[in-house]
C-alpha angles and dihedrals in degrees: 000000000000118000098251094045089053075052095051084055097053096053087054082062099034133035113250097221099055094043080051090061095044087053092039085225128118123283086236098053089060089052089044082055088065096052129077114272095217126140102279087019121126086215126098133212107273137207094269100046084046089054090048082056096052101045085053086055090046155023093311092195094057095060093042097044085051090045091049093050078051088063101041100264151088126254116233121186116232110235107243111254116267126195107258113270131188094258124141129251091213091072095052100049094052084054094062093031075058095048094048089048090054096053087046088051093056093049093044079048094045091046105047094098083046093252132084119208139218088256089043079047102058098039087051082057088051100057094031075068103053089040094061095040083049084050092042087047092049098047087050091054091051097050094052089034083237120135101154100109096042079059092047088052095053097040093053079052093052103057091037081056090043085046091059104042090059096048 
């Protein structure tokens, strides 16, 4: 979907005018928002076109991933479509079984004097994370029957692990 007519969509819900006011911008901006902003066009780059832009200037998965804890939610990147490979399932599924076990280990870690602090706290987020990008990764493999780049992942994790255990 293109981001005016996302837009489009939006003033069916909510009137224009009133999302005008709470912007203090025009009412026809706002209707300039839900048309295409082509050359010729009556339409205007709009917010959401602005933030693609900037995502493209910048670290992209930071602002998503800012955008998505506005909302409510938490941003997960897509793994990029891979052609099907012979791979087994079995692997990956070890690798978010894996995942999962490590986050368990660090609250059973964080809780064993029966108090987990701001510090526990922060690395248990940060492995709640990975744990639900490893989940997102895996349910998008299975439902493209793809598992090549979860292998590629671990695989790349494997030999950095091998390359430090031998410095």
């Amino acid at each position: 979907m293109k981001s005016h007519e996302l837009f489009r969509k939006l003033l069916e819900d909510c009137n224009a005018k009133q999302l005008a006011g709470e912007l203090c911008l025009s009412t026809s901006i706002i209707y300039k928002w839900a048309e295409p902003a082509t050359e010729g066009g009556s339409g205007a780059l709009n917010p959401l076109d602005r933030v693609v832009q900037l995502m493209q200037a910048t670290d992209g998965k930071m602002i998503a991933q800012w955008v998505s804890e506005q909302a409510g939610g938490f941003y997960v990147k897509n793994p990029r479509p891979l052609r099907k490979t012979a791979h087994s399932v079995v692997v990956a599924t070890n690798k978010i079984v894996q995942e999962f076990a490590h986050m368990l280990s660090l609250v059973a870690t964080a809780a064993v004097d029966n108090a987990i602090e701001v510090e526990e706290s922060g690395e248990i987020r940060d492995r709640w994370e990975r744990v639900k990008s490893a989940t997102e990764e895996f349910v998008t493999c299975c439902e493209r029957g793809n598992f090549e780049e979860i292998h590629s992942r671990a695989a790349a994790a494997d030999s950095g692990k091998e390359r430090m255990a031998k410095a």
